[in-house]
DRENDO-1510 file (C-alpha; in Angstrom, 1 decimal, always signed):
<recs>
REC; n; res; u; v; w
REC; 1; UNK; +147.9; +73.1; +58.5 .
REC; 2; UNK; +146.6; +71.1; +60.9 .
REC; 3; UNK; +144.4; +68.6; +59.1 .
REC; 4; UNK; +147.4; +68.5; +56.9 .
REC; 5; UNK; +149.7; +66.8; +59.3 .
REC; 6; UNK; +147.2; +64.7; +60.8 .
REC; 7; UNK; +146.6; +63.4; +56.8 .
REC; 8; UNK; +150.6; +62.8; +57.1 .
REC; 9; UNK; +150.7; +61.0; +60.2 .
REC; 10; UNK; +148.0; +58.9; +58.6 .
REC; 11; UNK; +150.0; +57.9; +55.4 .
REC; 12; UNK; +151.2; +54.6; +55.5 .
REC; 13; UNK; +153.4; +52.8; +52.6 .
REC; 14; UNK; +152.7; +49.0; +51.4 .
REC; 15; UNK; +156.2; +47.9; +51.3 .
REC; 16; UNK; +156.0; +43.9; +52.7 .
REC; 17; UNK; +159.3; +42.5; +51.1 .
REC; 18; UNK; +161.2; +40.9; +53.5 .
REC; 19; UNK; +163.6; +42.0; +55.8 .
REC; 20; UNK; +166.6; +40.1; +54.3 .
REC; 21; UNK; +164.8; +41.2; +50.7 .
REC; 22; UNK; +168.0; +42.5; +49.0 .
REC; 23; UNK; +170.6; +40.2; +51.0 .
REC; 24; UNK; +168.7; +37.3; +49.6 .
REC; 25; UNK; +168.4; +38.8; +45.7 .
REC; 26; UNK; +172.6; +38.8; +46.0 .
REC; 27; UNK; +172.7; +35.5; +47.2 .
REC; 28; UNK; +170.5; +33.9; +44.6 .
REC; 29; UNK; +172.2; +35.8; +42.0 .
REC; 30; UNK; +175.7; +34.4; +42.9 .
REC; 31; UNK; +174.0; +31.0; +42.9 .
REC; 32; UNK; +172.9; +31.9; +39.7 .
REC; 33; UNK; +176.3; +32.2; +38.4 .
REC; 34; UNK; +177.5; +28.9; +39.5 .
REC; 35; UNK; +175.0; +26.7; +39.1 .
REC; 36; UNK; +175.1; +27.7; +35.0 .
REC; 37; UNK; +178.9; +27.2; +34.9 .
REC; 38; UNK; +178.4; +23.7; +36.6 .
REC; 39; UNK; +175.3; +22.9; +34.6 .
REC; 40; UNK; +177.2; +22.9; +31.1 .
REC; 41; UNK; +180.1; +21.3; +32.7 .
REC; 42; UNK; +178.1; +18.3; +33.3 .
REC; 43; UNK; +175.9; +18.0; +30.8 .
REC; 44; UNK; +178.8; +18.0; +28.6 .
REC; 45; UNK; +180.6; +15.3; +30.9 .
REC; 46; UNK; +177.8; +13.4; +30.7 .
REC; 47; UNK; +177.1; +12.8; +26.7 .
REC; 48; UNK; +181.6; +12.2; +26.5 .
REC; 49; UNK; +180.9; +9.3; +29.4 .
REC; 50; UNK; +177.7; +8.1; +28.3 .
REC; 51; UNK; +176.1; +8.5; +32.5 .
REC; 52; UNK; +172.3; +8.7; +32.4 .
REC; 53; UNK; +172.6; +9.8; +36.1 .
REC; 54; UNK; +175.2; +12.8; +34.8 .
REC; 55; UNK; +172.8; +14.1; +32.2 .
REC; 56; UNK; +170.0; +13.7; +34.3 .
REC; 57; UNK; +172.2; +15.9; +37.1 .
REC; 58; UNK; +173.6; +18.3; +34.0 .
REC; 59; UNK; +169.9; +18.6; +32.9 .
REC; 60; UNK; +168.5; +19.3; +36.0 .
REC; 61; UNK; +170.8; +21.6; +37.0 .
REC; 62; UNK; +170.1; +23.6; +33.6 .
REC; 63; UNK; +166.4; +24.1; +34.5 .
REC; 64; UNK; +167.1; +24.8; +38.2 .
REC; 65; UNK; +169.7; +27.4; +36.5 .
REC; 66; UNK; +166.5; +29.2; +34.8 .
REC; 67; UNK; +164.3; +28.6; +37.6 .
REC; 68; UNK; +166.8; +30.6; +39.8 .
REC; 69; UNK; +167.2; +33.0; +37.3 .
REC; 70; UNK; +163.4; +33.4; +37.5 .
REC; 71; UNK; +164.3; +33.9; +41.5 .
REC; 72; UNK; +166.4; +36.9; +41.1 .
REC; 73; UNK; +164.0; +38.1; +38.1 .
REC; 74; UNK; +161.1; +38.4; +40.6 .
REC; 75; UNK; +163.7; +40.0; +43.5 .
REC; 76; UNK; +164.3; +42.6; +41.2 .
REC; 77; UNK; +160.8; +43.1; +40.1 .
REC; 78; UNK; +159.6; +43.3; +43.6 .
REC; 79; UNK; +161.9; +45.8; +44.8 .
REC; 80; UNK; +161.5; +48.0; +42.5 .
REC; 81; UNK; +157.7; +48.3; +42.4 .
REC; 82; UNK; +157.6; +47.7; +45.9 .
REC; 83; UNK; +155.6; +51.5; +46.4 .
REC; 84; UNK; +154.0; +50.9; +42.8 .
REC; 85; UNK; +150.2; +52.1; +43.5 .
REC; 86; UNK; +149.1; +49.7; +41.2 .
REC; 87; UNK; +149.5; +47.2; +43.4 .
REC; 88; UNK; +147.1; +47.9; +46.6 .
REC; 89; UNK; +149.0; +45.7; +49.0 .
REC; 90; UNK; +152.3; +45.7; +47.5 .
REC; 91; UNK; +154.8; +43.0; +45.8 .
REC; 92; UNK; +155.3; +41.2; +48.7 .
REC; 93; UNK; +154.1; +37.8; +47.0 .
REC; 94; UNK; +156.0; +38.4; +44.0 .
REC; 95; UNK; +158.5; +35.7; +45.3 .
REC; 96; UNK; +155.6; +33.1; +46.0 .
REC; 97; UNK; +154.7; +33.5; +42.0 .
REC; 98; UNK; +157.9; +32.9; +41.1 .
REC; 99; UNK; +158.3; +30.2; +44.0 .
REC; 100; UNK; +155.2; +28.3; +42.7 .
REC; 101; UNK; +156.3; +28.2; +38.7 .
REC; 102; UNK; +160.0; +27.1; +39.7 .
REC; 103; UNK; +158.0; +24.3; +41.9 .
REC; 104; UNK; +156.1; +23.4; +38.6 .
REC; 105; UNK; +159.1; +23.3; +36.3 .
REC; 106; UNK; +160.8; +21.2; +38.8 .
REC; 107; UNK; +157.9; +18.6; +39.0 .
REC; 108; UNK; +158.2; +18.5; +35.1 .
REC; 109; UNK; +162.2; +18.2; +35.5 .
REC; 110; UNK; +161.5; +15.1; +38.1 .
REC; 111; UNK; +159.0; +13.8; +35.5 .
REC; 112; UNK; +161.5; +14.0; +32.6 .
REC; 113; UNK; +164.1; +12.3; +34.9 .
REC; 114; UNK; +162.0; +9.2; +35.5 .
REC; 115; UNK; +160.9; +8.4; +32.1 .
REC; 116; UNK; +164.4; +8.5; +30.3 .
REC; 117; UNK; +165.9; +7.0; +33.5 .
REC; 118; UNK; +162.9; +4.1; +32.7 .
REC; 119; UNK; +164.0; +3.7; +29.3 .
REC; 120; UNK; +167.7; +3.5; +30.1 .
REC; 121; UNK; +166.7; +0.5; +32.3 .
REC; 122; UNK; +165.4; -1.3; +29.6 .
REC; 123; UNK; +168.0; -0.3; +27.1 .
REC; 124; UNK; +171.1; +0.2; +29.1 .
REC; 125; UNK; +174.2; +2.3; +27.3 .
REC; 126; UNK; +177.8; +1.8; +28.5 .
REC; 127; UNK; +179.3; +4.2; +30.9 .
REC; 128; UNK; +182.8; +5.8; +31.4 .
REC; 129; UNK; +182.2; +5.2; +35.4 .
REC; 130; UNK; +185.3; +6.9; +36.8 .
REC; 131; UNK; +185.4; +10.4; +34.8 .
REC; 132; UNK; +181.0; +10.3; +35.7 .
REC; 133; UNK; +182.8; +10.1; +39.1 .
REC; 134; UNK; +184.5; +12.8; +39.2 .
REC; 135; UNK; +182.5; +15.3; +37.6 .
REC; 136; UNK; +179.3; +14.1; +39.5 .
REC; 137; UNK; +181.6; +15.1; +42.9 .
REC; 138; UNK; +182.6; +18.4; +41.6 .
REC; 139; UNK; +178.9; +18.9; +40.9 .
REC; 140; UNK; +177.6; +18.0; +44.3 .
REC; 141; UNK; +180.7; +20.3; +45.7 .
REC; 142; UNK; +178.6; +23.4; +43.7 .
REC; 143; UNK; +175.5; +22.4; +45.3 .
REC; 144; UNK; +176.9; +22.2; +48.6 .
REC; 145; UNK; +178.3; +25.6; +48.3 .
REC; 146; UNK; +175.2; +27.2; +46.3 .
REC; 147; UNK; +173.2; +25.5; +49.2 .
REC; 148; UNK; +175.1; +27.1; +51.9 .
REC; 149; UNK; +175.3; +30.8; +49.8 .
REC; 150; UNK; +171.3; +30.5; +50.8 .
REC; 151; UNK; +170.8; +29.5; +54.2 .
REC; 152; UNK; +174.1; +31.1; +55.6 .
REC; 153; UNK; +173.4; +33.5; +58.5 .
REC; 154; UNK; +170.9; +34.6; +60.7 .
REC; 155; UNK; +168.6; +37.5; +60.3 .
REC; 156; UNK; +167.1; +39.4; +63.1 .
REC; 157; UNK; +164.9; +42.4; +61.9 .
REC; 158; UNK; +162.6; +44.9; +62.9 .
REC; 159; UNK; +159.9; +46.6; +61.2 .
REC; 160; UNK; +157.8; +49.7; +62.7 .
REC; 161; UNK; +154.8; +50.8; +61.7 .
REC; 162; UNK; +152.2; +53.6; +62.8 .
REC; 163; UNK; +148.7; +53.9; +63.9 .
REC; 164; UNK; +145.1; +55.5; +62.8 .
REC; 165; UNK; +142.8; +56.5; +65.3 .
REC; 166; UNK; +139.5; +56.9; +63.1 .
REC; 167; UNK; +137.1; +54.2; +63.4 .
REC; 168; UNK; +137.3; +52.2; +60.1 .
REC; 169; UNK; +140.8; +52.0; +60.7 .
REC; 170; UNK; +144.1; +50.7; +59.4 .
REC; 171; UNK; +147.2; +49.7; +62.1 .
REC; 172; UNK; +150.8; +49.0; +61.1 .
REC; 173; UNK; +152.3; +47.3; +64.3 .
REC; 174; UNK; +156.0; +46.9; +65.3 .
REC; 175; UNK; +157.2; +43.6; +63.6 .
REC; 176; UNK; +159.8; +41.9; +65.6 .
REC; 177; UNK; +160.7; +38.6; +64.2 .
REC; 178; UNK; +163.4; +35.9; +63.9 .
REC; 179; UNK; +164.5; +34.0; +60.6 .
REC; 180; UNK; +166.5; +31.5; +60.6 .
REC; 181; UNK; +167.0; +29.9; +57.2 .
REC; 182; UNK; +165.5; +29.9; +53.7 .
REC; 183; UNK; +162.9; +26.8; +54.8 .
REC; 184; UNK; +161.7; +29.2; +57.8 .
REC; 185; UNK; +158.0; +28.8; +57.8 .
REC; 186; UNK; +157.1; +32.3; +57.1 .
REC; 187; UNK; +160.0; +32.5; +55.6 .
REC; 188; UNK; +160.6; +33.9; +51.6 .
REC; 189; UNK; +159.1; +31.5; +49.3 .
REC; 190; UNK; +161.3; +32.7; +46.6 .
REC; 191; UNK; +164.6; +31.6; +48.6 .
REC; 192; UNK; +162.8; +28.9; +49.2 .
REC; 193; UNK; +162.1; +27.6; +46.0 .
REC; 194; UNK; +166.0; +28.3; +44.8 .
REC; 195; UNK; +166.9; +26.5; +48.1 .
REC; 196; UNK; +164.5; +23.4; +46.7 .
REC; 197; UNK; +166.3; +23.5; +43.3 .
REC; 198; UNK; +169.8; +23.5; +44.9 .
REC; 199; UNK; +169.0; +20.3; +46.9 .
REC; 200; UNK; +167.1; +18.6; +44.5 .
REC; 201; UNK; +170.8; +19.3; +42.6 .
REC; 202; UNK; +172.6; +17.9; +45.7 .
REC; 203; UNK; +170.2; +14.3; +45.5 .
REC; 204; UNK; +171.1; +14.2; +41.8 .
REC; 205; UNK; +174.3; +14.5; +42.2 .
REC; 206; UNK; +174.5; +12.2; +45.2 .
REC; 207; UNK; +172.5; +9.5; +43.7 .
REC; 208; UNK; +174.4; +9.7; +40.6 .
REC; 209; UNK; +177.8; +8.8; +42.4 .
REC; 210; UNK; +176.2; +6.1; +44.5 .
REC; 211; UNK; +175.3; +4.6; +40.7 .
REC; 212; UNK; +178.2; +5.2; +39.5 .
REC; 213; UNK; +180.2; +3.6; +42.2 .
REC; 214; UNK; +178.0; +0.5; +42.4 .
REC; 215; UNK; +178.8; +0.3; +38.7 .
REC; 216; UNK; +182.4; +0.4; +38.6 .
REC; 217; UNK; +183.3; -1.7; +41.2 .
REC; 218; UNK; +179.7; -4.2; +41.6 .
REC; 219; UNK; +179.1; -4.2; +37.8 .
REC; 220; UNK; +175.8; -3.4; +38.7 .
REC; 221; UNK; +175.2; -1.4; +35.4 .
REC; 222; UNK; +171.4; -1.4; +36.2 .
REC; 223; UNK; +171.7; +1.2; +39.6 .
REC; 224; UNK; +172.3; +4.3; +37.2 .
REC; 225; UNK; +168.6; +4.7; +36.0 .
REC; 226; UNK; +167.3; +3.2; +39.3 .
REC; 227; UNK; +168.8; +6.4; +41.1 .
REC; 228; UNK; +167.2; +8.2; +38.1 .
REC; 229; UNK; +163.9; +6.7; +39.4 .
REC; 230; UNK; +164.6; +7.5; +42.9 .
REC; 231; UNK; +165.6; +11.1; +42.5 .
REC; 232; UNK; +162.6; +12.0; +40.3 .
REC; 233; UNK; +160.4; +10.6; +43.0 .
REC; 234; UNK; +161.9; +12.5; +45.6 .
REC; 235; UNK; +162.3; +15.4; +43.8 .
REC; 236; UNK; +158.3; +15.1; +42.8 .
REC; 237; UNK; +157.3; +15.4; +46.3 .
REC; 238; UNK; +159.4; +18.5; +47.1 .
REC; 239; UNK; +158.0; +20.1; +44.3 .
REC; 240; UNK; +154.1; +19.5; +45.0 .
REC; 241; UNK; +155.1; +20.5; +48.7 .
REC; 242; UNK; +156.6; +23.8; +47.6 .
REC; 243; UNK; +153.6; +24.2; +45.0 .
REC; 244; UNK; +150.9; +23.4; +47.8 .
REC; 245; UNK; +152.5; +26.0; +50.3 .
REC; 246; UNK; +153.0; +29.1; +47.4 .
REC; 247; UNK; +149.7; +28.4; +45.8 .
REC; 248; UNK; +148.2; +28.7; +49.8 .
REC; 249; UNK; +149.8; +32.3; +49.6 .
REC; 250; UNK; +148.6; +33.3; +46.2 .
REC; 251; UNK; +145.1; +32.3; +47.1 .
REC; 252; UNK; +144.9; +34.3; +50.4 .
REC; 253; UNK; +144.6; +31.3; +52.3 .
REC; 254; UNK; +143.5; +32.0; +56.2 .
REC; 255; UNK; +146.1; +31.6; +58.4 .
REC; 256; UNK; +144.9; +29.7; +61.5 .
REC; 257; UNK; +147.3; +30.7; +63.7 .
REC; 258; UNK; +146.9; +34.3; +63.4 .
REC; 259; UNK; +143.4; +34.1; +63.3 .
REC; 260; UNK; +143.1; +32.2; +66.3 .
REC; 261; UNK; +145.6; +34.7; +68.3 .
REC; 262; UNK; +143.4; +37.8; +66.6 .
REC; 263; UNK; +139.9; +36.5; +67.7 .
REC; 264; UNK; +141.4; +35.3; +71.4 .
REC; 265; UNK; +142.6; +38.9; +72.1 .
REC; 266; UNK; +140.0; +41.0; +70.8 .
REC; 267; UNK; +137.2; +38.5; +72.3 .
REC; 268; UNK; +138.9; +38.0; +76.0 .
REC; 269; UNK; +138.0; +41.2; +77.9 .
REC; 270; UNK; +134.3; +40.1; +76.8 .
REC; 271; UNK; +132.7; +43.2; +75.4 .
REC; 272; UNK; +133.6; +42.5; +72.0 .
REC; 273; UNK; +132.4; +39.8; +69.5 .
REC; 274; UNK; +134.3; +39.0; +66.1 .
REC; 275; UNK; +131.1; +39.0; +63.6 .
REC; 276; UNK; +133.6; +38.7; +60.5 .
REC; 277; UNK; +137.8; +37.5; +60.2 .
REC; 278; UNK; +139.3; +38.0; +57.2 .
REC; 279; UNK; +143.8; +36.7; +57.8 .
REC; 280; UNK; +146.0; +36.5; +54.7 .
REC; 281; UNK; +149.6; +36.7; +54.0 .
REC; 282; UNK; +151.4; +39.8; +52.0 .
REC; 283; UNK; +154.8; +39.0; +52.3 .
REC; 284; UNK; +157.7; +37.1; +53.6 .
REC; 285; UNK; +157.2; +38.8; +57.1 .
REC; 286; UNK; +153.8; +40.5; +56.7 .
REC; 287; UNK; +150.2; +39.5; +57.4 .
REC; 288; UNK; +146.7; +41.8; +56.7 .
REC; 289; UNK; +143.2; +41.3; +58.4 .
REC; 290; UNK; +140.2; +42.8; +58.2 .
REC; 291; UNK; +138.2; +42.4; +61.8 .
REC; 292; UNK; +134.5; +43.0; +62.0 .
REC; 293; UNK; +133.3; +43.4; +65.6 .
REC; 294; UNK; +130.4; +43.7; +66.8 .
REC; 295; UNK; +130.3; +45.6; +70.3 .
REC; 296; UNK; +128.6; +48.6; +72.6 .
REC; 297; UNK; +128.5; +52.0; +71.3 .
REC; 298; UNK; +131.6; +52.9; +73.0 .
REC; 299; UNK; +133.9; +50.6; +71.4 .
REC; 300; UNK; +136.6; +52.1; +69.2 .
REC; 301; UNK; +138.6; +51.2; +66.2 .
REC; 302; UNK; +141.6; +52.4; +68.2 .
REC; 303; UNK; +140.5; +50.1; +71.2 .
REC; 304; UNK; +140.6; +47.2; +68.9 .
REC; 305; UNK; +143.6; +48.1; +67.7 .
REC; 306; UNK; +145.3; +48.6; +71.0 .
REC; 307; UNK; +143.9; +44.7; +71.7 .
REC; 308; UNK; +145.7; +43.3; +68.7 .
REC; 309; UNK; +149.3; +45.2; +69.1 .
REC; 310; UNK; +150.9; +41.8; +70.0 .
REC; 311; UNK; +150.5; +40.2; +67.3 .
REC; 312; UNK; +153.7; +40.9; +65.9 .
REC; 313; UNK; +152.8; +39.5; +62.6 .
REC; 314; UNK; +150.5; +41.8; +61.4 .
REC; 315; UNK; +151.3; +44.8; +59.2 .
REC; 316; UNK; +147.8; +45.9; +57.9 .
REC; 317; UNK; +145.0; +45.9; +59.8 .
REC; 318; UNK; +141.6; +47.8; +59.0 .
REC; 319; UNK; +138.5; +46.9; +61.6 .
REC; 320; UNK; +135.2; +47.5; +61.4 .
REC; 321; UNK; +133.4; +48.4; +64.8 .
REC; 322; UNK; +129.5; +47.8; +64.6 .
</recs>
């Protein structure tokens, strides 16, 4: 009975969604909703009025549409195979996968964008400005309100965890941590990439009025696939930022920070060295290591451990004392 419970006390789960994980799956699902109403709205609006900037704004919002519906796809997916032992340290980075192919169909959006917007600047086509205008406004009103469906409110969670005491040994800390906003930087990827999508709708739409505008009352017909130009190069570089910081996830890439705060505490009382450092992200609000160390006979797994309890962000931790 005994070596039973200590085996129980020893059982930890893998579950490293975030803290705001199902708060943030009904979000993007609402977003969801009406970003496809808007999308065929304006895609609509723009073949009646003839607006390369409205299409380009209907069109873009119809991939950001799927890409979001890829979103709450990988929320569900997540959740429910969050204590799935076929994945050894959980679906915590199911969000970055989806975070890093919305980032790619959003770089071939912005790349779709600039080429017919170059070829309407050579070949111009006449424009109903005014009813452009207005649909373009009610458009950016969607984005504004999708946008603020993401980032609204603060969450402030806790996660607890429990330790092992044998010497090749795995530690779940207490997780204390403060989000504030989809773009936090160890934030949810996932939101993020929806949050990306729903701006790049916003300069669209924003871009496409300013043409619009400058067309109806400066006859300068030419500023409609000019925006087009300027949003697909804005757009461009969110997307490679957003696929440079999920691919870093999916590829385990070190985090330097963590590291740096690992190897400073177990190394300060000076009877320890740090022979091998392994630091990687498994979710929104999770980190893993694996610390070698070399040291006197004396030193214990469970010492280590007890060295690297501040660091808030770790959730897995299995050391090896030499």
């Amino acid at each position: 009975m005994a070596t039973t419970s200590i085996a129980d006390a020893r059982v930890h789960d893998h579950m490293f969604l975030g803290a705001s994980h199902d708060e943030n799956a009904r979000r993007t699902l609402l977003v969801v909703v009406l970003t496809a109403l808007m999308m065929v709205g304006e895609i609509i609006a723009g073949y009646i009025t003839g607006s390369m900037a409205l299409l380009a704004d209907g069109f873009h919002m119809a991939t950001h549409a799927g890409a979001l519906g890829v979103a709450a796809i990988a929320y569900g997916y997540a959740k429910r195979n969050a204590h799935n032992a076929a994945y050894s340290f959980g679906t915590g980075k199911v969000g970055d996968l989806a975070g890093f192919a919305s980032a790619m169909a959003l770089g071939l959006v912005s790349l779709g964008i600039g080429v017919e917007a170059v070829s309407r600047l050579f070949n111009p086509t006449n424009v109903a400005f005014l009813e452009a205008t207005v649909v373009a406004a009610v458009g950016l009103g969607v984005n504004i309100a999708s946008a603020f469906l993401l980032s609204g409110g603060h969450h402030h969670g806790h996660g607890h965890g429990h330790h092992h005491g044998h010497g090749h040994g795995h530690g779940h800390g207490d997780d204390h941590h403060h989000n504030h906003g989809p773009m936090a930087q160890s934030g949810d990827n996932n939101l993020r990439s929806a949050y990306v999508h729903v701006l790049a709708d916003a300069l669209t739409s924003v871009l496409a009025i300013a043409a619009l505008l400058a067309g109806r009352y400066l006859g300068w017909v030419w500023m409609d696939p000019v925006m087009g130009i300027v949003g697909a190069i804005v757009i461009a570089r969110w997307s490679w930022s957003l696929m440079r910081d999920t691919a870093a996830v999916l590829l385990d890439r070190s985090d330097d920070h963590v590291a740096e705060e690992v190897r400073e505490l177990v190394e300060a009382p000076g009877d320890a060295r740090i022979v091998d450092l392994h630091v990687w992200r498994l979710g929104p609000d999770a980190h893993a290591a694996i610390v070698s160390v070399a040291g006197p006979a004396g030193l214990t797994g469970a010492a280590i451990r007890e060295r690297l309890a501040p660091v808030h962000e770790l959730r897995h931790v299995t050391i090896e004392c030499n």
